[in-house]
C-alpha positions in Angstrom: 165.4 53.5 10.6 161.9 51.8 11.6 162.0 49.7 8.8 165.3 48.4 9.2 164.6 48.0 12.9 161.2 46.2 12.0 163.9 43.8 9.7 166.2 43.1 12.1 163.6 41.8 14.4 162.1 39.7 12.1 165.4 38.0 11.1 166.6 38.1 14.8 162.7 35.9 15.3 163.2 34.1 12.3 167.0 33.0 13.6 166.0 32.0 17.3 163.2 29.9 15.8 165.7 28.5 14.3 167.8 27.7 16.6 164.6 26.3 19.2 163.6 23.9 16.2 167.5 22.7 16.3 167.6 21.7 19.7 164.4 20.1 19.4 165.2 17.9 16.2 168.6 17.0 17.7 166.8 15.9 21.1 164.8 13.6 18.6 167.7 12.8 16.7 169.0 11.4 20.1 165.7 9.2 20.9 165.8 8.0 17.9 169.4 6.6 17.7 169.2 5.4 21.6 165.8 3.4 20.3 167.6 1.9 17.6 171.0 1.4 19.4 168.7 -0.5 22.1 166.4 -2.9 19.6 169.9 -3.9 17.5 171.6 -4.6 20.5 168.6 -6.6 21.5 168.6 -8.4 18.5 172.2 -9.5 19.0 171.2 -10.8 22.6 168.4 -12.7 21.1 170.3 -14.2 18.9 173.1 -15.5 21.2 169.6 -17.7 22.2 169.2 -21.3 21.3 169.5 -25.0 22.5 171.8 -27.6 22.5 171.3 -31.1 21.3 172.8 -34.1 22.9 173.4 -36.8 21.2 173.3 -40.3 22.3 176.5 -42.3 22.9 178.5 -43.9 19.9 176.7 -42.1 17.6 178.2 -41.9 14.0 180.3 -39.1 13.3 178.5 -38.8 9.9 175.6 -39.0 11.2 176.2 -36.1 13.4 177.3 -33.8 10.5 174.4 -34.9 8.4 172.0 -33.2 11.2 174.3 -30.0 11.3 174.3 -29.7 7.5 170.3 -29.6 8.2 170.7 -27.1 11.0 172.7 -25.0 8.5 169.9 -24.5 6.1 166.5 -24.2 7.9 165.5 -20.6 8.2 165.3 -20.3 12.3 169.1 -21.1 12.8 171.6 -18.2 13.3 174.2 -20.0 14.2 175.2 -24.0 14.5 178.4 -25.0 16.3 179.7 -28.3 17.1 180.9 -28.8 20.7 182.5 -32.8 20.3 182.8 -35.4 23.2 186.8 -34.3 23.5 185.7 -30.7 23.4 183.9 -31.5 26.6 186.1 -33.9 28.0 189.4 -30.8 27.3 187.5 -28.3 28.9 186.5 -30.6 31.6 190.2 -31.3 32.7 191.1 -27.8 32.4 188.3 -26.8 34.7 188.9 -28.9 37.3 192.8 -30.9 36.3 191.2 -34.2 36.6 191.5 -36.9 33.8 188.5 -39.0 33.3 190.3 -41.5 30.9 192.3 -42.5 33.4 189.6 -43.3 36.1 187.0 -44.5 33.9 189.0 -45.7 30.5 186.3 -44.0 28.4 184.9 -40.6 27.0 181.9 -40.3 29.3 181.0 -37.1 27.4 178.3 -37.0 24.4 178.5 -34.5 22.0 176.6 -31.8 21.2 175.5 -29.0 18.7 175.0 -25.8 20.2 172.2 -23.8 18.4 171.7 -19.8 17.9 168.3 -18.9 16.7 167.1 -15.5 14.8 165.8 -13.0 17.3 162.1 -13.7 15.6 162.5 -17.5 17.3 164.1 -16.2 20.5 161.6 -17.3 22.9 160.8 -20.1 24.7 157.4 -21.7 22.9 158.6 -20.8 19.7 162.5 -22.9 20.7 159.8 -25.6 21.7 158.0 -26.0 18.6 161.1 -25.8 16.4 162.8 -28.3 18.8 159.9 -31.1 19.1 160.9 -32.7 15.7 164.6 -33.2 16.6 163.3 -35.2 20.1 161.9 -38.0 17.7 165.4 -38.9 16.6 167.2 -41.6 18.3 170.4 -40.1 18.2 169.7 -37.6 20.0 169.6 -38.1 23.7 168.4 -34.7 24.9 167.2 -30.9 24.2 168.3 -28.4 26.5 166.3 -25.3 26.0 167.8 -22.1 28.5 164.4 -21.3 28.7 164.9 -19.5 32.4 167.6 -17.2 30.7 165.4 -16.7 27.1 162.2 -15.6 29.4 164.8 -13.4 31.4 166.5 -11.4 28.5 162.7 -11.5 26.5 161.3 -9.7 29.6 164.3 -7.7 30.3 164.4 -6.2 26.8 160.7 -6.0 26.1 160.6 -3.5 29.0 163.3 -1.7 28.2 161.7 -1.0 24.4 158.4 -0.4 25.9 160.0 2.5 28.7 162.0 3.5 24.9 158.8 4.3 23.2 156.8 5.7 25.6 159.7 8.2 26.2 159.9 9.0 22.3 156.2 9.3 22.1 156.3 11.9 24.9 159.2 13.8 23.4 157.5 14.2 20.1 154.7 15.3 21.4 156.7 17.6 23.7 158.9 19.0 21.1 155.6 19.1 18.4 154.1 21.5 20.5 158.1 23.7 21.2 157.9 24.0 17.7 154.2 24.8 17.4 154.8 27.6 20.2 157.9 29.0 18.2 156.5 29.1 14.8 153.2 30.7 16.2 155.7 33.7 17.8 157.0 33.8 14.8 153.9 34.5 12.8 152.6 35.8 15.5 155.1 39.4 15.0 153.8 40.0 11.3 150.4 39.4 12.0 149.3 43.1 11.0 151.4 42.2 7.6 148.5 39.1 7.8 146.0 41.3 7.6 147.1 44.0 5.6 147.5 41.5 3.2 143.6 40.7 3.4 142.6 44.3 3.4 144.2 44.1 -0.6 142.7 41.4 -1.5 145.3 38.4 -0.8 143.7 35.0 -0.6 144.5 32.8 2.2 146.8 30.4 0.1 148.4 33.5 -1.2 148.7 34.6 2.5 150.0 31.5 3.9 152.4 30.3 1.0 155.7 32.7 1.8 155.1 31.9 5.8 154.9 28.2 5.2 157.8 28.3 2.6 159.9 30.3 4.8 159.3 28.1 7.7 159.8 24.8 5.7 163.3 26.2 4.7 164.1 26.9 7.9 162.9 23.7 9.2 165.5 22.4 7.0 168.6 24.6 8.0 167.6 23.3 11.5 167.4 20.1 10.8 170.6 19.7 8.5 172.5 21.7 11.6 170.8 18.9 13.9 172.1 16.2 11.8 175.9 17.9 12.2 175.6 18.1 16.2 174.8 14.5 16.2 177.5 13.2 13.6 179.8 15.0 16.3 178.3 13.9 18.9 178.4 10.0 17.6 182.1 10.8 16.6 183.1 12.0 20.2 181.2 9.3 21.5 183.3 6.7 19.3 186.4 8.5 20.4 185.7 7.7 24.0 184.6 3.7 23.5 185.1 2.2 19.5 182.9 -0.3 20.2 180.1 2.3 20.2 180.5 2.0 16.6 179.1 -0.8 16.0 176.1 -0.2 18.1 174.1 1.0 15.2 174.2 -0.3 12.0 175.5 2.4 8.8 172.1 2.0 7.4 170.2 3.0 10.3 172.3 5.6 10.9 171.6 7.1 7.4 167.7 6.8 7.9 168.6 8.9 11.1 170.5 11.3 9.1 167.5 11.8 6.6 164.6 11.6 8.9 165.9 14.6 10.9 165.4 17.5 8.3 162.3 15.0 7.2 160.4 15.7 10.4 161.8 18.9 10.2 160.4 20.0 7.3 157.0 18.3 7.7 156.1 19.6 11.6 157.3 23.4 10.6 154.9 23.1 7.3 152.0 21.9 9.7 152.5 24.3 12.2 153.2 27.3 10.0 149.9 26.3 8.7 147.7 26.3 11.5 149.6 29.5 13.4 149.0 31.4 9.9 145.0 30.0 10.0 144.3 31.1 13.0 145.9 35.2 12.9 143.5 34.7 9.2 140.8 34.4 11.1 141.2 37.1 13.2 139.9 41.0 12.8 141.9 44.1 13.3 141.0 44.5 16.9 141.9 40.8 17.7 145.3 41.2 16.9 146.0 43.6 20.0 145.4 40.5 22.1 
């Protein structure tokens, strides 16, 4: 009856532990996909960043399309679109129902290409450099960099990652030591096996190897369970608002997915290790306290 008593606390310790490393790996679970939800949807702001060129007045049509086939293939440009003097002189007359043709008897509007860099150019020295050479040409009349709304989003979104990490940093090290705490309880209840073990003969790597296998597997199992509370959470999510789906790219996603019973695996080995160190260390009479 003791023995299967002393059993059925082990497995009942060896289940919450479980169950403690699970809510732990799904909190990190959640970091992680908020940090990389937030830096791809900063890249996509970034990259709705740019400049517009203006070209001077009567200036060939083929001209114009021989810069944005240049555009097209140099390695900062997103995104080229052409906005043309009767783009500008439509939307003009829609915006405010006045006809310029018929006051002044010409298109007073230029046109324009309207630029989207990468997120790696999306700030304001870097659009400057890239920009200079296109100033030298005389068909165009003017750059206009958004440079008060590129150092706005760039400031607004650095901070944001920054507050990301620090908070991801402090719940690692927060859960790290949950885990720690739980494993050590764990080992802690067959600490007289521990020495008994020693009093045989048992080397340490002897000792240690079924505690740190049996807390690597469950490290797994908590992790894997992890990954299935946040595919549901992510698919009740999506349920609520689609466009939460494409929030974080499928690949990211699956380095999510893995990385969970990853770090689940590698902080219950570590921690099994040191918990089953320390009650080696220890005499007879030290294990009373």
């Amino acid at each position: 009856m003791r023995k299967k008593h002393t059993k059925f606390k082990f497995l009942n310790a060896r289940i919450s532990a479980t169950v403690s490393v699970t809510m732990v790996l799904l909190l990190l679970g959640l970091v992680a996909l908020t940090a990389l939800s937030a830096s791809h949807i900063t890249r996509q702001i970034k990259e709705n960043l740019g400049f517009d060129i203006i070209f001077a007045e009567d200036v060939p049509a083929s001209k114009i399309d021989s810069l944005g086939s240049q555009l097209k293939t140099m390695n900062f440009v997103k995104e080229v679109s052409l906005f043309s003097a009767d783009d500008a002189m439509k939307q003009w007359k829609e915006e405010t129902g006045e006809d310029v043709m018929d006051v002044l008897g010409v298109n007073p509007f230029a046109s324009e290409y309207e630029v989207k860099v990468i997120a790696e150019y999306a700030s304001t020295d870097s659009i400057e450099i890239v920009t200079s050479r296109f100033r030298k040409l005389d068909i165009v009349e003017d750059i206009n960099i958004r440079a008060d709304m590129v150092d706005s989003v760039n400031k607004t979104m650095n901070t944001l990652i920054l507050a990301l990490s620090i908070i991801a940093i402090v719940l690692f090290l927060i859960s790290f030591v949950l885990i720690n705490n739980t494993i050590r309880l764990s080992v802690y209840a067959r600490r007289f096996t521990i020495h008994t073990m020693k009093l045989v003969g048992a080397t340490a790597g002897f000792i240690r190897k079924p505690f740190v296998m049996s807390n690597v597997v469950s490290g797994f199992i908590a992790g894997i369970i992890a990954d299935i509370l946040l595919a549901v959470l992510l698919f009740y999510a999506t349920s609520f608002d689609p466009i939460l789906e494409n929030v974080i790219p499928d690949q990211w996603l699956l380095i999510v997915y893995l990385s969970v019973p990853v770090a689940g695996v590698i902080i219950c080995a570590v921690t099994s290790i040191w918990a089953t160190n320390r009650y080696l260390k220890y005499e007879y009479d030290d294990l009373f306290s």
